[in-house]
VOPAGU-2260 file (C-alpha; in pm, 1 decimal, decimal comma):
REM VOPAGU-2260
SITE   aa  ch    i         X         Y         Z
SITE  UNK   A    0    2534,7     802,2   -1736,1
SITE  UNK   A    1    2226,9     859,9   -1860,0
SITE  UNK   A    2    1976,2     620,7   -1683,8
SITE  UNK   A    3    2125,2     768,9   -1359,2
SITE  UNK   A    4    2093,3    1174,1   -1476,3
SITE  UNK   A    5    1717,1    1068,1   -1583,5
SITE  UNK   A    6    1706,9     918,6   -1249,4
SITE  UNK   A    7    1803,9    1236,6   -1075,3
SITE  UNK   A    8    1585,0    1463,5   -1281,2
SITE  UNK   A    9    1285,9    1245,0   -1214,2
SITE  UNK   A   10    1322,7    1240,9    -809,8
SITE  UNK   A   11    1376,9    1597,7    -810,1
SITE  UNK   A   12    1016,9    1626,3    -967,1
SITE  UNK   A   13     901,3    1427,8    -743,5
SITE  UNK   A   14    1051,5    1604,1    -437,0
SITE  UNK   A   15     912,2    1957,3    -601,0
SITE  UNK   A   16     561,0    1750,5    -647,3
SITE  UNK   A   17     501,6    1672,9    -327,4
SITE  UNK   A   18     469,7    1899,2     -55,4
SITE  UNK   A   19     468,5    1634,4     257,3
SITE  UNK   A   20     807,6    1468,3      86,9
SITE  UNK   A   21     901,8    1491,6     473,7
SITE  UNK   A   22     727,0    1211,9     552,7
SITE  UNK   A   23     886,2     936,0     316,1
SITE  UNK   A   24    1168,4    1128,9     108,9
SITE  UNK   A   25    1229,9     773,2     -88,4
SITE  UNK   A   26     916,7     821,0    -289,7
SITE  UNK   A   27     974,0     629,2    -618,1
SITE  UNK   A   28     975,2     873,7    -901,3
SITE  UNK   A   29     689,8     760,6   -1064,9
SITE  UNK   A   30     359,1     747,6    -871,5
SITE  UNK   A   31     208,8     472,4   -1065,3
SITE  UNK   A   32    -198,5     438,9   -1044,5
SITE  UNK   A   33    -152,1      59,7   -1180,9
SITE  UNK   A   34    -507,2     -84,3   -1186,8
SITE  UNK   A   35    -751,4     148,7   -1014,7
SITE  UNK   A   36   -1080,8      69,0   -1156,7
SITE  UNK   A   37   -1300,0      -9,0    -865,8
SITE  UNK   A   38   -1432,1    -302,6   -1063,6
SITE  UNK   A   39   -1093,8    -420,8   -1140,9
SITE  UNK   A   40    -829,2    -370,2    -908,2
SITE  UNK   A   41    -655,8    -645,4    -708,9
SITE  UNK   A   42    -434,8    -574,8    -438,4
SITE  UNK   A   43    -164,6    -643,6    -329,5
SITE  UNK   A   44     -74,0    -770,5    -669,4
SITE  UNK   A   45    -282,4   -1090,4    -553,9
SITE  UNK   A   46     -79,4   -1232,9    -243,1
SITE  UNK   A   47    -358,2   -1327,0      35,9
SITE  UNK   A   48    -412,8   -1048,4     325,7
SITE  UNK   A   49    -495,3   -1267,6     596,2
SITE  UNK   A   50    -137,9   -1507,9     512,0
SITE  UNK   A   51      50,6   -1168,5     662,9
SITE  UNK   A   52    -118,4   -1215,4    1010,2
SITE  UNK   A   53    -156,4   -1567,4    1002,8
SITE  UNK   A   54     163,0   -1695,7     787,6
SITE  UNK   A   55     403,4   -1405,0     903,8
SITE  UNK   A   56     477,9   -1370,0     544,2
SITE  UNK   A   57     311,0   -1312,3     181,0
SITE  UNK   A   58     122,5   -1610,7       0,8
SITE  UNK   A   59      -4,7   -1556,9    -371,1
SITE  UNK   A   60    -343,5   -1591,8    -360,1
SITE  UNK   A   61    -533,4   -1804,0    -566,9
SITE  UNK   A   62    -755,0   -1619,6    -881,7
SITE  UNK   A   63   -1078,6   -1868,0    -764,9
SITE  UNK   A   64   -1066,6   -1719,0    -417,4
SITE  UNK   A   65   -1200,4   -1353,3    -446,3
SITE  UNK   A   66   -1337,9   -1147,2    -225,9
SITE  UNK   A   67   -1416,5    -717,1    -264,8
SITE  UNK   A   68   -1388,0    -504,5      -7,6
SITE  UNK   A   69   -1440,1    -115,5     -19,2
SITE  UNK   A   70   -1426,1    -127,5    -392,3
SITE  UNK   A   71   -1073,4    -356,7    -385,8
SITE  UNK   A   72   -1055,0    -706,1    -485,2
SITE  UNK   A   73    -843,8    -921,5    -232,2
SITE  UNK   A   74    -728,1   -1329,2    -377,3
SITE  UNK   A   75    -699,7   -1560,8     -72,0
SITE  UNK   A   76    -457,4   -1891,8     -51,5
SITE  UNK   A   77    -765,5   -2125,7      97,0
SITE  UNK   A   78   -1130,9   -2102,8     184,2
SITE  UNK   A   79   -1020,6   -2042,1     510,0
SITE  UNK   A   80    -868,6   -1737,6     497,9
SITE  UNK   A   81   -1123,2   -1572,6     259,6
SITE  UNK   A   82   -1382,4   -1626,7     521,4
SITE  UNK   A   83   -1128,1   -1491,3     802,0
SITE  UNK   A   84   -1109,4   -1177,3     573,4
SITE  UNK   A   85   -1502,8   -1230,5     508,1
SITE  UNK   A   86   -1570,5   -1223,4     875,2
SITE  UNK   A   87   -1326,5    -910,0     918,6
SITE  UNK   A   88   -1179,7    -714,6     680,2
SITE  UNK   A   89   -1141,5    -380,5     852,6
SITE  UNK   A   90    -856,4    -597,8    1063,6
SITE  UNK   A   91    -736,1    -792,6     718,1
SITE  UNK   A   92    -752,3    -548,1     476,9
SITE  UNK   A   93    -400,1    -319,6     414,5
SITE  UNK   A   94    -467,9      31,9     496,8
SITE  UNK   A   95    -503,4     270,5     215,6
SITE  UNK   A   96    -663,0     -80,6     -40,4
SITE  UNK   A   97    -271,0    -184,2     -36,9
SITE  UNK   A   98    -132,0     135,6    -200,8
SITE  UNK   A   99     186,3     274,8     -62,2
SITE  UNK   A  100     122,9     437,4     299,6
SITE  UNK   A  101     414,0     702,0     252,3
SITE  UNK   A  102     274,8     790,3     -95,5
SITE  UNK   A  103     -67,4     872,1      56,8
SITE  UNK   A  104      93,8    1048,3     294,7
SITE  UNK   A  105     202,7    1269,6       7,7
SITE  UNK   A  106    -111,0    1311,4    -158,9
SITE  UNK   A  107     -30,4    1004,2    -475,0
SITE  UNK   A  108    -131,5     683,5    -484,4
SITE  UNK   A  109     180,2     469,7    -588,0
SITE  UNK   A  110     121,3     108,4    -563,7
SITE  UNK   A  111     278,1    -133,8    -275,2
SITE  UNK   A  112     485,6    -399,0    -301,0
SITE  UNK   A  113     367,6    -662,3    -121,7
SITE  UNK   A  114     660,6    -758,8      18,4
SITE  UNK   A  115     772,6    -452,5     160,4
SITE  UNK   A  116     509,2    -399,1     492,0
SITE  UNK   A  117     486,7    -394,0     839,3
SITE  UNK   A  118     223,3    -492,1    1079,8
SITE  UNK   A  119     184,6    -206,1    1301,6
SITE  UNK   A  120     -61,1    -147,6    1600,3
SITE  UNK   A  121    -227,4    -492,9    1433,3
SITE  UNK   A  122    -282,7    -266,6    1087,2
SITE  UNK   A  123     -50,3    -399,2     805,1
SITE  UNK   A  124      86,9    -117,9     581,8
SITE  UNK   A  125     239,9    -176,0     254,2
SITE  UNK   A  126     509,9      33,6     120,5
SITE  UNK   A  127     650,8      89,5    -299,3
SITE  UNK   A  128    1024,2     -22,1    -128,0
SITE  UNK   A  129    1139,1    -256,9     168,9
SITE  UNK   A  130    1368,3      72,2     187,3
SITE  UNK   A  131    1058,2     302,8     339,0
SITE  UNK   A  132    1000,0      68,0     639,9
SITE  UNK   A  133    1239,9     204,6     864,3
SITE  UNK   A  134    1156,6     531,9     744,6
SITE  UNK   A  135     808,3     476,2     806,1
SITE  UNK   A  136     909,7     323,7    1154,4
SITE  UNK   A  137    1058,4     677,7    1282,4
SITE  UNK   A  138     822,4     895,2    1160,9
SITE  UNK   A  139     499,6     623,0    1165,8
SITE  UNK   A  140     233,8     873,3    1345,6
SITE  UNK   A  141     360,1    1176,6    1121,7
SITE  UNK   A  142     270,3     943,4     868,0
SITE  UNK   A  143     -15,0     803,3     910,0
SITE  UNK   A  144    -223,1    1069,3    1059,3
SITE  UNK   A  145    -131,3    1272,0     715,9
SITE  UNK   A  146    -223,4     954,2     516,3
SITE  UNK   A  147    -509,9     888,3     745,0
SITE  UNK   A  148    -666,6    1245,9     648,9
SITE  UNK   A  149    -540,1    1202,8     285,7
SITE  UNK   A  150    -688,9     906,5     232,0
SITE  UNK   A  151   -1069,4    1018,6     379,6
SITE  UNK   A  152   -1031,7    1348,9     182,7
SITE  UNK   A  153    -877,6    1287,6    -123,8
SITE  UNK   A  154    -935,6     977,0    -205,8
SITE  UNK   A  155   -1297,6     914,2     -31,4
SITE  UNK   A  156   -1133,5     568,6     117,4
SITE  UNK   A  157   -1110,2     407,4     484,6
């Protein structure tokens, strides 16, 4: 009883927090900022970017294979998909550096899971919850032209 009344008092914050909670009302209740040092950060808690165009799915990438992009750190699964992302990245790397596209939308940045996203219009989006794609998939321009101006203005980010 009491994990699920703490539950319920914590979304209910979160709902009051944010004022776009239109956009993705799932938010988790905790907007977690997990690893944002611009010399530190790796995202999409190290699976390869390129593996979800190429693959069709999420590989863990490998801690030799590096490569930084607008302040991120991206791991790669072989030499031939870091230089993919090398030769590309605005087309490899997730929008928003991997952080959840509805919680951008809502002015936090709550870290993805990497294997809740979508490839949409040939940009991959990563979500906190497999439970936000179809969400995302109804209201996907409402969202991403908030998290598209969110993102430039409040975070300084492509």
């Amino acid at each position: 009883m009491f994990l699920i009344s703490k539950r319920i008092f914590l979304l209910a914050a979160v709902y009051g927090t944010f004022s776009q909670a239109w956009l993705l009302p799932n938010l988790p209740a905790s907007a977690s900022e997990t690893g944002q040092s611009k010399d530190g950060r790796v995202a999409l808690r190290g699976y390869d970017p390129v593996s979800y165009f190429t693959d069709r799915h999420p590989v863990k990438g490998l801690d030799s294979l590096r490569s930084t992009f607008d302040g991120t750190t991206y791991l790669f699964a072989s030499v031939e998909h870091r230089d993919m992302f090398a030769a590309d990245p605005e087309h490899y790397a997730p929008q928003y550096a991997g952080y959840c596209a509805g919680g951008i939308a809502a002015g936090s940045k709550i870290e993805g899971d990497p294997e809740a996203y979508l490839i949409s219009n040939g940009r991959l989006f990563v979500f906190w919850s497999k439970d936000e794609i179809p969400v995302f998939q109804a209201k996907s321009a409402q969202v991403t032209s908030e998290a598209d101006k969110r993102w430039q203005s409040m975070f300084g980010g492509r």
